[in-house]
ZADRENTI-289071 format. One record per residue: x, z, y of N, C-alpha, C in turn; residue in three letters; residue number from 1. Coordinates in steps of 0.02 Angstrom, whole numbers. Layout:
! residues N
+--------+--------+--------+--------+--------+--------+--------+--------+--------+------+-----+
|   n_xx |   n_zz |   n_yy |  ca_xx |  ca_zz |  ca_yy |   c_xx |   c_zz |   c_yy | type | seq |
+--------+--------+--------+--------+--------+--------+--------+--------+--------+------+-----+
|      X |      Z |      Y |      X |      Z |      Y |      X |      Z |      Y |  ALA | NUM |
...
+--------+--------+--------+--------+--------+--------+--------+--------+--------+------+-----+
END
This chain:
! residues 137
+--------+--------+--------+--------+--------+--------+--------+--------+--------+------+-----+
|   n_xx |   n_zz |   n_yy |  ca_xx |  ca_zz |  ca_yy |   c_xx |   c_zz |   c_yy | type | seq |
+--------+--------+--------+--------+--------+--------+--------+--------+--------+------+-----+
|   1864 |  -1025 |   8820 |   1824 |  -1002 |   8763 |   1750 |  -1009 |   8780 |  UNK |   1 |
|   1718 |  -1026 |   8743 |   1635 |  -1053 |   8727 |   1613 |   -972 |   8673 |  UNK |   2 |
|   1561 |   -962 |   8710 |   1528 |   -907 |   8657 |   1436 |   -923 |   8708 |  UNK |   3 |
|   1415 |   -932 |   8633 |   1333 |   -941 |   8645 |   1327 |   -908 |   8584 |  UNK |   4 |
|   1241 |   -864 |   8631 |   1210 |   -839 |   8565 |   1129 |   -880 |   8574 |  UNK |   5 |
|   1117 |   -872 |   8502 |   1067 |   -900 |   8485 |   1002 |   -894 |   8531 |  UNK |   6 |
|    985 |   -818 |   8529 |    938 |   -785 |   8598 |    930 |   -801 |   8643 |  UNK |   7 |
|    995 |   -832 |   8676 |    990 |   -844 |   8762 |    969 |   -897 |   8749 |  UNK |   8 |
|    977 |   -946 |   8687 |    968 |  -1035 |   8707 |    902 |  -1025 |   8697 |  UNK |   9 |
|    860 |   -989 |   8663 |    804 |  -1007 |   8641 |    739 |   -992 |   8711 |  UNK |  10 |
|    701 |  -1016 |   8707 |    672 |  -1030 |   8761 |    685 |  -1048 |   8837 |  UNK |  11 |
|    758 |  -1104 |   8844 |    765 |  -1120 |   8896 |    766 |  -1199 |   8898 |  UNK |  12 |
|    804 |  -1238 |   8935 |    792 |  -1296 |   8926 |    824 |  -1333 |   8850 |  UNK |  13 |
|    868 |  -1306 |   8839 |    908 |  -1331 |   8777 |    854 |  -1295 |   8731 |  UNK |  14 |
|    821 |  -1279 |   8728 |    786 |  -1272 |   8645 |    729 |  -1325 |   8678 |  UNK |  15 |
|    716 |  -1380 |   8619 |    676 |  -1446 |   8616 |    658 |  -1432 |   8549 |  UNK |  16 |
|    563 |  -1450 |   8553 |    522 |  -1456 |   8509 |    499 |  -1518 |   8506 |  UNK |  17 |
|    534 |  -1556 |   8466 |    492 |  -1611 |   8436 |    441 |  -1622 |   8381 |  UNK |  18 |
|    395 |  -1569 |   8370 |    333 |  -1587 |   8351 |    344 |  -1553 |   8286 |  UNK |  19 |
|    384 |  -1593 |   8232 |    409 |  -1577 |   8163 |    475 |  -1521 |   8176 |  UNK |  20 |
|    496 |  -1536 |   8222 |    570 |  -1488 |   8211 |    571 |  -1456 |   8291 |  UNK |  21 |
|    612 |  -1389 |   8295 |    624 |  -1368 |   8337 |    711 |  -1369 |   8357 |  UNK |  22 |
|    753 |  -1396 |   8393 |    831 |  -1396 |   8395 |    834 |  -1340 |   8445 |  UNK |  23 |
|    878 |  -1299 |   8442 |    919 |  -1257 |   8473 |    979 |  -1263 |   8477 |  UNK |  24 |
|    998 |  -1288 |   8554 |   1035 |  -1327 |   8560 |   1105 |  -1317 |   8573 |  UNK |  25 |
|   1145 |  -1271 |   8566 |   1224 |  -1241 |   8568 |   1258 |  -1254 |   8598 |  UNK |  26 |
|   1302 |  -1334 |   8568 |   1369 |  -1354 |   8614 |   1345 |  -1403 |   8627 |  UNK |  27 |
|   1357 |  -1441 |   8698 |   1306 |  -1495 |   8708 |   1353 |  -1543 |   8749 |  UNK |  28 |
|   1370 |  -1599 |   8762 |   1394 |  -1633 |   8792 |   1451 |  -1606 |   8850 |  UNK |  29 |
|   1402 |  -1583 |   8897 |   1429 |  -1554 |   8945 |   1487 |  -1493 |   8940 |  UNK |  30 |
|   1494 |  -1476 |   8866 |   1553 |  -1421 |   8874 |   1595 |  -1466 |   8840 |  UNK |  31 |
|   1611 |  -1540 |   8847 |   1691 |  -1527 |   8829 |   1711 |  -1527 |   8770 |  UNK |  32 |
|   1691 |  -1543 |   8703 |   1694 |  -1529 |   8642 |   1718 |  -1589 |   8607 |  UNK |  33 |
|   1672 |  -1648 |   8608 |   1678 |  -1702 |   8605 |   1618 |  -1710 |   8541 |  UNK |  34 |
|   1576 |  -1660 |   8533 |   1530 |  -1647 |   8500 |   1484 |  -1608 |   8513 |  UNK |  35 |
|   1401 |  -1603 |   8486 |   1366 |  -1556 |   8493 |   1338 |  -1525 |   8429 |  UNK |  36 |
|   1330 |  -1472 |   8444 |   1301 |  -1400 |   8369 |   1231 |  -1409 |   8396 |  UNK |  37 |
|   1199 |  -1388 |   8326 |   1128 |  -1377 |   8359 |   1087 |  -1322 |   8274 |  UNK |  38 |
|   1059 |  -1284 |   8319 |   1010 |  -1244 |   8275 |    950 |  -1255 |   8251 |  UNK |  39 |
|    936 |  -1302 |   8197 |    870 |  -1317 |   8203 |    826 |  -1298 |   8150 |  UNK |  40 |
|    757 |  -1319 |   8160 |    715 |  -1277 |   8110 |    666 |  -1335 |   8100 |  UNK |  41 |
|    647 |  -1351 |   8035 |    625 |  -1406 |   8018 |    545 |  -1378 |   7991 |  UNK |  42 |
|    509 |  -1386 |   8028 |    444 |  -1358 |   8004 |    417 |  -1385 |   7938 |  UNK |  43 |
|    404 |  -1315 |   7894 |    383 |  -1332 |   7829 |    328 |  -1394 |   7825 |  UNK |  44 |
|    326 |  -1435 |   7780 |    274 |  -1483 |   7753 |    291 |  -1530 |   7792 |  UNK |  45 |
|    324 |  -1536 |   7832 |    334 |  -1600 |   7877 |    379 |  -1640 |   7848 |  UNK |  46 |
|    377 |  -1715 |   7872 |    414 |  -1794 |   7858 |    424 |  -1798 |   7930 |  UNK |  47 |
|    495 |  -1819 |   7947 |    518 |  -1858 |   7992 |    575 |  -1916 |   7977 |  UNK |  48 |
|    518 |  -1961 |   8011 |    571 |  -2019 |   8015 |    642 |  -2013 |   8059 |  UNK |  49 |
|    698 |  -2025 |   8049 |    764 |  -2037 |   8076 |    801 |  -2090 |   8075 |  UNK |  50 |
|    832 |  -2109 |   8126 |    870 |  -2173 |   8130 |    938 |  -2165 |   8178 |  UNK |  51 |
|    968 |  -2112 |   8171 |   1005 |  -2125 |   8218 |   1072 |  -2185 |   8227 |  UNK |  52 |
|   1044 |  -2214 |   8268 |   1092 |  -2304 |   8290 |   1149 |  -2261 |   8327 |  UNK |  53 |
|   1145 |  -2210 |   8374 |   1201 |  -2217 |   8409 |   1232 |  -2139 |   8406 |  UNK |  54 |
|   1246 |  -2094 |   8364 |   1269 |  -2059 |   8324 |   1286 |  -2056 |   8269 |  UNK |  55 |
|   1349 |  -2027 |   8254 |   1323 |  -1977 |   8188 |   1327 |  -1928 |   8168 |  UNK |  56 |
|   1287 |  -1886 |   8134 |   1268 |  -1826 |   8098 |   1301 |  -1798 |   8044 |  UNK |  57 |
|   1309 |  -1727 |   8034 |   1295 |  -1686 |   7982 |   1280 |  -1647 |   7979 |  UNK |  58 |
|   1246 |  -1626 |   7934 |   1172 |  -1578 |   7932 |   1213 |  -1525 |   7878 |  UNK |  59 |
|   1203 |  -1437 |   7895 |   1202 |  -1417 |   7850 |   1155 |  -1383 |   7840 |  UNK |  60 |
|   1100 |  -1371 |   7789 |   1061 |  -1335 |   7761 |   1083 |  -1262 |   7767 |  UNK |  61 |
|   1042 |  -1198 |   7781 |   1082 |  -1122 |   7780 |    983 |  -1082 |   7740 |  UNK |  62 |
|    958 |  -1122 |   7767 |    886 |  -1105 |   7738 |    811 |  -1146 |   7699 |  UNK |  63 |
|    788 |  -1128 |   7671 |    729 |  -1173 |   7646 |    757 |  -1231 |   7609 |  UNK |  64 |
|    701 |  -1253 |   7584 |    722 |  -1337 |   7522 |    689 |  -1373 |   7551 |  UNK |  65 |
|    707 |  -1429 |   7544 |    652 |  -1507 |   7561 |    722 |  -1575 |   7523 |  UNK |  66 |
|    700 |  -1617 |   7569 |    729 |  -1685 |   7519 |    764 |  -1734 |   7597 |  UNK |  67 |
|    793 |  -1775 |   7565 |    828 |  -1827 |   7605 |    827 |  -1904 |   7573 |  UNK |  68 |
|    780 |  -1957 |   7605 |    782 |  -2005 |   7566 |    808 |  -2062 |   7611 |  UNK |  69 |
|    848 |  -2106 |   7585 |    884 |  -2132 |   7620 |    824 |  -2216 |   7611 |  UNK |  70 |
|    824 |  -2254 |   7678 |    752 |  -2289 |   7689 |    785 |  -2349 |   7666 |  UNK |  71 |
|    855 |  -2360 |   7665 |    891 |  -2447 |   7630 |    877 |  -2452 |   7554 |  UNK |  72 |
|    888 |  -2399 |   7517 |    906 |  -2406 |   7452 |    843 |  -2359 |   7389 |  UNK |  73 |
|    803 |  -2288 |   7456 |    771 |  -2256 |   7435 |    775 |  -2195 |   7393 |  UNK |  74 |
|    841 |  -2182 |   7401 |    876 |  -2133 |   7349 |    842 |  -2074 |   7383 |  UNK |  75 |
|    856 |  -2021 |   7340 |    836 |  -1969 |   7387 |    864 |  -1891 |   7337 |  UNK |  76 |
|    871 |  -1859 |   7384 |    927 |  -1806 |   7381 |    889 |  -1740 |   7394 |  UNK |  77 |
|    894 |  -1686 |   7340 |    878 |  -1599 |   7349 |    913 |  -1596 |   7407 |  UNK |  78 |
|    886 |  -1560 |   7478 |    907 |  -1508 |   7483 |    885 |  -1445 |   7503 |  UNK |  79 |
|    938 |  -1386 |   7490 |    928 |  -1317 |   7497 |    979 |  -1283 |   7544 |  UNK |  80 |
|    972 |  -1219 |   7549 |   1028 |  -1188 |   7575 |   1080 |  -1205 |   7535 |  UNK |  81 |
|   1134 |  -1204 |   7579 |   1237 |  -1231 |   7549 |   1214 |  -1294 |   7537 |  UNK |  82 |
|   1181 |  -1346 |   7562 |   1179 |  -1405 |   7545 |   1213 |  -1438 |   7628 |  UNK |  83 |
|   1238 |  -1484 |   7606 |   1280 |  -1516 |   7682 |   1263 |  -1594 |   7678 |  UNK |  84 |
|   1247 |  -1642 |   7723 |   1242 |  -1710 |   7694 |   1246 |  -1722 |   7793 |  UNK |  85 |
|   1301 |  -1787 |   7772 |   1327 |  -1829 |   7834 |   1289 |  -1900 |   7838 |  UNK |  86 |
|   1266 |  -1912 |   7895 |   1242 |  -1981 |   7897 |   1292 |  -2027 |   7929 |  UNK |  87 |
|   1338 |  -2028 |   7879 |   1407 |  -2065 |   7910 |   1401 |  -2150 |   7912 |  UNK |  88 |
|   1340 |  -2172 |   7918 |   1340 |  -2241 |   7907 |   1283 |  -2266 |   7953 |  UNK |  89 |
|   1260 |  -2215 |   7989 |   1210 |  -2223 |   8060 |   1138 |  -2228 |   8004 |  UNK |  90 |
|   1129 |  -2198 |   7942 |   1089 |  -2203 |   7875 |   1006 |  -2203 |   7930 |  UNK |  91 |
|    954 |  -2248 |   7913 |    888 |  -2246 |   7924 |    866 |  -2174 |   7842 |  UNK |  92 |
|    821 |  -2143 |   7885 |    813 |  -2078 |   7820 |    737 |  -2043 |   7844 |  UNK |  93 |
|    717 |  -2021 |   7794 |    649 |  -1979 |   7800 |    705 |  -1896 |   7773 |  UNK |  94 |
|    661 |  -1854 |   7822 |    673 |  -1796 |   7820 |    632 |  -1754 |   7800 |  UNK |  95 |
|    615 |  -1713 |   7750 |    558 |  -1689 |   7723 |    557 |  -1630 |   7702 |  UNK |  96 |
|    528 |  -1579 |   7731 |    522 |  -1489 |   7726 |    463 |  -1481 |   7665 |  UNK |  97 |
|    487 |  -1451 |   7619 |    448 |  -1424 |   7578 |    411 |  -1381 |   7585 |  UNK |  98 |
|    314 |  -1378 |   7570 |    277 |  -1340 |   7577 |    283 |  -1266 |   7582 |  UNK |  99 |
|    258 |  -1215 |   7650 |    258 |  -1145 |   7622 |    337 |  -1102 |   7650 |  UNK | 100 |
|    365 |  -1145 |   7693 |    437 |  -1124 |   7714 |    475 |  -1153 |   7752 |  UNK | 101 |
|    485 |  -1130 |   7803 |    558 |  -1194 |   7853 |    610 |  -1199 |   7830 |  UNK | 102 |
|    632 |  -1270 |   7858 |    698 |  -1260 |   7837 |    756 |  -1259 |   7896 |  UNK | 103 |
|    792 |  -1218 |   7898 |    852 |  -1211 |   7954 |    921 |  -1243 |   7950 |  UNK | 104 |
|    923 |  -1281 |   7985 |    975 |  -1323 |   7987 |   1033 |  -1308 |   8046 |  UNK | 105 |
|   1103 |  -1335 |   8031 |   1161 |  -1331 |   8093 |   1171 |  -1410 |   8070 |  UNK | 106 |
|   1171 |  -1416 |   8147 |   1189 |  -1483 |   8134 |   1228 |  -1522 |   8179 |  UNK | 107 |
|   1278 |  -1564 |   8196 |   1333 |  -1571 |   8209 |   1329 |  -1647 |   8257 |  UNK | 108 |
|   1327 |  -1664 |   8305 |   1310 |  -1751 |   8329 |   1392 |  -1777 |   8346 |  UNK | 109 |
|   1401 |  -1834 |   8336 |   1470 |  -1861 |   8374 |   1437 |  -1936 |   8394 |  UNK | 110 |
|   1428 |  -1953 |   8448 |   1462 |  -1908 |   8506 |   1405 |  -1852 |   8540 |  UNK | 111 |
|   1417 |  -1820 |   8572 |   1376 |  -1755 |   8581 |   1306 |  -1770 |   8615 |  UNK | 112 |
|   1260 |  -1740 |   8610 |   1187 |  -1747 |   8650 |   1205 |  -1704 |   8685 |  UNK | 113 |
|   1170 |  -1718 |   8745 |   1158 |  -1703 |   8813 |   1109 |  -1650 |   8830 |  UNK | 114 |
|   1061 |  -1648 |   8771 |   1009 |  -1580 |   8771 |    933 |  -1616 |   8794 |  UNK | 115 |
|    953 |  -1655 |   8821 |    865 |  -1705 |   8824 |    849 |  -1757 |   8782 |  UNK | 116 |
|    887 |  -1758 |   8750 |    858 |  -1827 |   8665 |    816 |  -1790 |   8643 |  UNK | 117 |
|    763 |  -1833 |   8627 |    727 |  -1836 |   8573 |    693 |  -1888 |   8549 |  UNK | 118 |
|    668 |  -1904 |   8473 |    689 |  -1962 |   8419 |    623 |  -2015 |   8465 |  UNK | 119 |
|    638 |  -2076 |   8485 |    592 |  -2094 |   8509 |    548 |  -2160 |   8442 |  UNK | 120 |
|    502 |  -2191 |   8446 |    466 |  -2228 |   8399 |    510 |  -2264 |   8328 |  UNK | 121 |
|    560 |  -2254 |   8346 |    609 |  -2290 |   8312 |    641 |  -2225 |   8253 |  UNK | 122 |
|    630 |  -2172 |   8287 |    686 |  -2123 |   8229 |    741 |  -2111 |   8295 |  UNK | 123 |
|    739 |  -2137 |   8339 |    826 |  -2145 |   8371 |    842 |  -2103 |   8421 |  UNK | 124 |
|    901 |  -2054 |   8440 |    910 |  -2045 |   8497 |    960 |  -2079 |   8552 |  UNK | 125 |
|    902 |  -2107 |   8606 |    925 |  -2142 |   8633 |   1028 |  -2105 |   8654 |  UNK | 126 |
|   1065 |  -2138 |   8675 |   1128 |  -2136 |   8707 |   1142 |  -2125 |   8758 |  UNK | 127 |
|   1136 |  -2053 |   8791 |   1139 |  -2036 |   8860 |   1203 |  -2005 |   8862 |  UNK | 128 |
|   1239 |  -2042 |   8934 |   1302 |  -2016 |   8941 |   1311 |  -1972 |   8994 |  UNK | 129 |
|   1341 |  -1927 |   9010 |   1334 |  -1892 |   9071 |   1414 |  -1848 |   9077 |  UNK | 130 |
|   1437 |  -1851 |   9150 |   1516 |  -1803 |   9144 |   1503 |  -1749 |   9118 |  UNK | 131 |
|   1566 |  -1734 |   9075 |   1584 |  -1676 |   9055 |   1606 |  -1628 |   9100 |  UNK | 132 |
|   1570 |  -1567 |   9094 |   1571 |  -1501 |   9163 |   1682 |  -1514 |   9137 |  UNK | 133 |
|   1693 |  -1508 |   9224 |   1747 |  -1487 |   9224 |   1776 |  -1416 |   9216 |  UNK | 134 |
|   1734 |  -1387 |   9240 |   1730 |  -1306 |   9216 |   1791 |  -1305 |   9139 |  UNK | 135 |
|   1744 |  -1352 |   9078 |   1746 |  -1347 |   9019 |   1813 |  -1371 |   8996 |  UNK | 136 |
|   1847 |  -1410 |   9032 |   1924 |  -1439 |   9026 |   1969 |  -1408 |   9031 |  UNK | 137 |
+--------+--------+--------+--------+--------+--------+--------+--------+--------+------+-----+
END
């Protein structure tokens, strides 16, 4: 059994600030899952570019509004809290927090991050593989 609380992750190495967003980082590679959770907080008024090539995502919204525009076709999508959206197609996307409020996200990677990604010039997190703690098996 896996039990993390939010508290302990936050200010250790698994909570990563990338500038626009802060991830808090949960289940991470190393336990065994075959996936990673992550707590994140999307700082109000901010745009981030995303690309993830070697994942994929789903995001669920639990706080704040902003938008999701997808960069092939340009569509672009509300969201709010109870909003859920999968980037099941490795989707290029702008991520965008609405003025005056964060937005808090859970969000889901397959295959799992490792806890040191972050989006480099591209939108992308690079593909770092590393053993899974045997502990966790």
């Amino acid at each position: 059994m896996i039990i993390k609380k939010l508290n302990e992750v936050s200010g250790t190495d698994q909570e990563v600030d990338g500038g626009n967003w802060v991830s808090r980082r949960l289940v991470l590679a190393r336990d065994g899952m075959g996936y990673s959770v992550h707590d994140t907080i999307i700082r109000a008024g901010t745009e981030t570019h995303i690309h993830y090539q070697n994942h994929l995502e789903a995001v669920y919204c639990i706080e704040g509004q902003g938008e999701v525009e997808t960069i092939a076709d340009g569509k672009v999508w509300p969201i709010e809290a109870g909003t859920l959206y999968a980037l099941d197609e490795h989707d290029e996307h702008w991520l965008r927090a609405n003025k005056g409020v964060d937005m808090r996200m859970v969000c889901v990677f397959n295959p799992p991050l490792t806890g040191r990604e972050v989006h480099d010039e591209s939108g992308v997190y690079p593909l770092i593989v590393e053993e899974e703690d045997a502990s966790a098996a």
